[in-house]
C-alpha atoms as one frame of an Amber mdcrd trajectory, in Angstrom:
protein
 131.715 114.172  94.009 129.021 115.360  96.924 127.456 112.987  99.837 123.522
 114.321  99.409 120.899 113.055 102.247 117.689 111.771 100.707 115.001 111.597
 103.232 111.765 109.236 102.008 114.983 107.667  99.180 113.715 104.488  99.139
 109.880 105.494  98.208 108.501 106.345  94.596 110.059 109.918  93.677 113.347
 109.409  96.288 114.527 106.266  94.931 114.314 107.643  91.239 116.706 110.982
  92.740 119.096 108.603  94.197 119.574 106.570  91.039 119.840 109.938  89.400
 122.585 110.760  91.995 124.441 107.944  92.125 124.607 108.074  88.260 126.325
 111.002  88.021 128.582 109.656  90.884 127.645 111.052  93.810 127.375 109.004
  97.310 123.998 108.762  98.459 122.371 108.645 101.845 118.697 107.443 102.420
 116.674 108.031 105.792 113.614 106.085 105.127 111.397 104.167 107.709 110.298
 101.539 105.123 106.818 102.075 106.067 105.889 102.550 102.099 109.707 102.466
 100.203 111.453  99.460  99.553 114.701  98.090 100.167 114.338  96.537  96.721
 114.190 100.211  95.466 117.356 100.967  96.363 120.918 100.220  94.814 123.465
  98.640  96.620 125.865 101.489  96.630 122.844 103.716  98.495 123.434 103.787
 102.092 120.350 103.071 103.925 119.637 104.095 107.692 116.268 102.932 108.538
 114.669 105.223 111.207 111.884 108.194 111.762 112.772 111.528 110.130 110.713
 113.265 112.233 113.028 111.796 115.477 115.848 114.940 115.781 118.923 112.366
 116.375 117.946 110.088 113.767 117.719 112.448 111.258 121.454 114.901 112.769
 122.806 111.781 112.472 121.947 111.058 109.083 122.441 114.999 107.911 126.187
 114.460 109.361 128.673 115.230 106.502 126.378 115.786 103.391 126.599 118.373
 100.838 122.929 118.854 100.246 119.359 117.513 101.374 116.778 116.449  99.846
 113.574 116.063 101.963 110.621 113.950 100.697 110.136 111.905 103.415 106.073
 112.141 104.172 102.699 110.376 104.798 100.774 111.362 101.617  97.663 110.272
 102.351  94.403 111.918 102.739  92.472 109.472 105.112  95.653 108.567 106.887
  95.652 112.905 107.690  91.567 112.422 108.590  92.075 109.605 110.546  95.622
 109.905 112.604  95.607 114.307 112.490  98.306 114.172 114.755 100.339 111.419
 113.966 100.594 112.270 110.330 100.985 115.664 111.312 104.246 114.377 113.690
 105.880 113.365 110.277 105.093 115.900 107.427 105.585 118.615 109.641 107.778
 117.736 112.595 109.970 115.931 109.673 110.650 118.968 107.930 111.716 120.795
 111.425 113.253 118.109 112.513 115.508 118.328 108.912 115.903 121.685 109.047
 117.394 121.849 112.403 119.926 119.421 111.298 120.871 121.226 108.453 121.213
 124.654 111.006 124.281 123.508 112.251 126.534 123.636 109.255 123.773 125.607
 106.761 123.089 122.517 105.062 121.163 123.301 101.654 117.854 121.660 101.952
 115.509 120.937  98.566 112.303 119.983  99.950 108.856 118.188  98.499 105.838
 120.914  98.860 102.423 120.286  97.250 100.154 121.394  94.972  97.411 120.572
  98.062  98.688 123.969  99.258  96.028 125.315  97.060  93.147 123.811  97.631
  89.962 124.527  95.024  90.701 127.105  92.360  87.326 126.613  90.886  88.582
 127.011  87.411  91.788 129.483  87.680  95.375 128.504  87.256  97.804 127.652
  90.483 100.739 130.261  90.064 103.476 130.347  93.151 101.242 133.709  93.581
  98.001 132.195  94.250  97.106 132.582  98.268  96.774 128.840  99.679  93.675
 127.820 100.780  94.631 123.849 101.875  91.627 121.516 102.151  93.497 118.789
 103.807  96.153 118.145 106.790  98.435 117.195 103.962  98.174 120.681 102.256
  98.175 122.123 105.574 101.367 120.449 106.735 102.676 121.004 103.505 102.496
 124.400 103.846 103.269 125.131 107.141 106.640 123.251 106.193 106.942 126.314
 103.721 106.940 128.817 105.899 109.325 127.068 108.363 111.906 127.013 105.518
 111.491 130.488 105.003 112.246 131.056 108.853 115.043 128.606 108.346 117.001
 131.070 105.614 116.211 134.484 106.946 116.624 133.692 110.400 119.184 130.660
 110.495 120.468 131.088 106.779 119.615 127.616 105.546 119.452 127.932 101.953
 116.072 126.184 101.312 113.841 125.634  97.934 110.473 124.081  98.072 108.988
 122.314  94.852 104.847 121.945  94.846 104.944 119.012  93.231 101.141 118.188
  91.141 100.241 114.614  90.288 102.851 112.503  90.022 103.466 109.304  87.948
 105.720 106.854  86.992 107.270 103.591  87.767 107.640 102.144  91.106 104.150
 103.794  92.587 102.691 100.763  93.815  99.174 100.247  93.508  98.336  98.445
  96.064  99.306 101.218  98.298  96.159 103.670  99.851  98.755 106.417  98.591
  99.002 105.840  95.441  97.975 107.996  92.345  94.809 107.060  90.125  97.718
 106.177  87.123  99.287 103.614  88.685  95.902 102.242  90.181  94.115 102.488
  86.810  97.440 101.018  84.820  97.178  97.841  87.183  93.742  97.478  86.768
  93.772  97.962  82.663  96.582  95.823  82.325  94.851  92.450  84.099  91.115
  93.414  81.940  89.570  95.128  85.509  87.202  97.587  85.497  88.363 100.766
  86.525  86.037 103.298  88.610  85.455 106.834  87.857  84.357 108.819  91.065
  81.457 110.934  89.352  81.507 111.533  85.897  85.238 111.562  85.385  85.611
 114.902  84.132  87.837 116.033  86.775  90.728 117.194  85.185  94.824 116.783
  86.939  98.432 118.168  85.660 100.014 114.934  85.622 104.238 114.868  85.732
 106.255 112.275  85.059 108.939 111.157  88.242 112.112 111.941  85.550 110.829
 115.277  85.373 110.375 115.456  88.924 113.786 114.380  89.512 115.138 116.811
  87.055 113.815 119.618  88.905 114.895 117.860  92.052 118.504 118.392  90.914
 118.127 121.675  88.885 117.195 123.507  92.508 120.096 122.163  94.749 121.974
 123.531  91.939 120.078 126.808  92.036 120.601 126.972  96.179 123.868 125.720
  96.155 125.038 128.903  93.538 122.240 131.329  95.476 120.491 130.692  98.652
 117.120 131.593  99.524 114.539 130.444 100.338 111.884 130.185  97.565 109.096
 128.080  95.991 108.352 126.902  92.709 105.668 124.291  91.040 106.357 121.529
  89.323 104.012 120.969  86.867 103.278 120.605  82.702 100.665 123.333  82.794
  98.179 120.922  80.945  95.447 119.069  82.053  93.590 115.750  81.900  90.445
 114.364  82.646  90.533 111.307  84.407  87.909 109.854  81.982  90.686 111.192
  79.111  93.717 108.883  81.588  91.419 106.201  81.373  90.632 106.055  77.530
  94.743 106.974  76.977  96.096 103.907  79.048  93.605 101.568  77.237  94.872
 102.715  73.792  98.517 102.391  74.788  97.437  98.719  76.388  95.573  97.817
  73.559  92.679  97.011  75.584  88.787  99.019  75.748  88.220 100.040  79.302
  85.818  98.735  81.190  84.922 102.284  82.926  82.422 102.666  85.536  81.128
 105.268  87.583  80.605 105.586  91.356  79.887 108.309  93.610  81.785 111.294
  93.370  84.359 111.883  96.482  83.677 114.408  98.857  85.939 117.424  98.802
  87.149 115.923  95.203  88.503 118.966  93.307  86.745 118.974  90.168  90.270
 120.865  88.484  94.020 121.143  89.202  95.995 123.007  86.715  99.538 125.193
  87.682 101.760 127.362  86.041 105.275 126.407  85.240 106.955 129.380  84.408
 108.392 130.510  87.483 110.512 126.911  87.450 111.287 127.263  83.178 112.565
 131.068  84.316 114.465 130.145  87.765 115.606 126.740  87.452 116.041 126.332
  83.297 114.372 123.369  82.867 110.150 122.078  81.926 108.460 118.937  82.408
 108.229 118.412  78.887 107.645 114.594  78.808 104.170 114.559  77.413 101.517
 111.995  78.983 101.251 109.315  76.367 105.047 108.761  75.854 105.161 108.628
  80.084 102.505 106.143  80.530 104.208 104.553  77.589 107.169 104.085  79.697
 105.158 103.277  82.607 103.575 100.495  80.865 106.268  98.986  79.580 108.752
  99.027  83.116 105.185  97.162  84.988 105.393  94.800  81.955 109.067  93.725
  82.593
């Protein structure tokens, strides 16, 4: 079995791909500054170097020996990218050169987390890997700029690289507490202990929500498809159907058994009124759909924050 470097492994989506790994019995190594993962996240048989991914020793030093990288380390937040342009920027971009640099050395295949904040406001048309980016935020901006390094990183250095624009993402161990968080986990917590829940607007803005297994699935479906290929592509990861956030709302009190208490508060500035992709160009490439529809997820997400 293969060593595989997960950068960000002890966070949300990482820790999920290393149990995934390590249950198919591969070793796994985490880079993860435990600025938002958790030790607790992690197995025991996870090795766990704590340090910056965006420092170019750290993260040589952690690439040293693997078979395959995955690279999700990142600072996900919106107002963190407002507030601290460059030191956010440091991380989600510098990160991904610093990772890529390490894997130049011995052409290191390196899966990497992209964004559907690449794309900015469709107005109402469907995100396909064709669409040209138009990112609203230092996130997307980052996010995408990390793209096009990866593509310099196989044509130039011949890193095989695949990027996954990953839409809204949801599942156990996103903490709600956390500024980072998605409005699932937030409005699960808050549904769960009787809370109101607030609706920025009028709640019809509609997301593509995917559930982490999925995520992982793909996760592991394209160091598959690099390890057999190359290349340097990228693909969304998505359901290609979409929820209002007024629908999440009314779908997580059913599944509770509770009656919302919903209210409304100014819309968010910027807030994308719809976010909808196209997962074709993953089903055709990679073999595989997020096919876990949204009740039966937040079904399972209920039930893991009620253990």
């Amino acid at each position: 079995m293969s060593l595989f470097l997960v950068t960000g492994g002890a966070g949300f989506i990482g820790s999920h791909l290393a149990d995934s790994l390590l249950a198919d019995g591969h070793q796994v190594r985490v880079l993860d500054d435990l600025s938002t993962g958790k030790r607790a996240n992690l197995q025991d048989q996870a090795e766990l170097i704590v340090g910056d991914v965006a420092d170019p020793a750290t993260t040589a030093a952690a690439m040293a020996g693997v078979a395959g990288c995955y690279h999700l380390a990142a600072i996900a937040s919106v107002q963190r990218g407002n507030e601290d342009w460059l030191g956010t920027s440091r991380v989600n971009l510098g990160g991904t050169l610093a990772v890529l640099e390490a894997a130049r050395a011995g052409r290191v295949p390196v899966v990497y987390a992209s964004s559907a904040a690449i794309y900015g406001d469709l107005g109402e048309a469907v995100a396909t890997e064709d669409t040209r980016p138009a990112p609203l935020t230092a996130y997307g901006a980052d996010k995408l700029a990390s793209e096009l390094h990866a593509s310099v990183a196989w044509h130039v250095h011949r890193v095989p690289t695949l990027g996954l624009r990953f839409f809204n993402v949801y599942g156990p161990r996103q903490d709600p507490s956390s500024p980072y968080s998605g409005v699932i986990s937030v409005f699960a917590k808050a549904i769960a202990a009787g809370a109101p829940v607030t609706l920025h607007g009028d709640g019809g803005q509609t997301r593509d929500f995917v559930h982490v297994g999925d995520v992982v699935a793909h996760l592991r479906a394209a160091m598959g498809e690099l390890v057999r290929g190359g290349g340097a592509a990228v693909l969304n990861v998505c359901t290609g159907r979409q929820t209002s956030i007024i629908e999440l709302a009314r779908l997580l009190g059913t599944l509770a058994g509770r009656t919302p208490d919903m209210r409304h508060g100014p819309a968010r500035t910027g807030d994308i009124r719809r976010s909808l992709g196209d997962p074709s160009r993953a089903r055709a490439r990679l073999g595989i759909a997020a096919e876990r529809r949204l009740a039966d997820g937040l079904g399972l997400l209920l039930n893991a924050n009620a253990d």
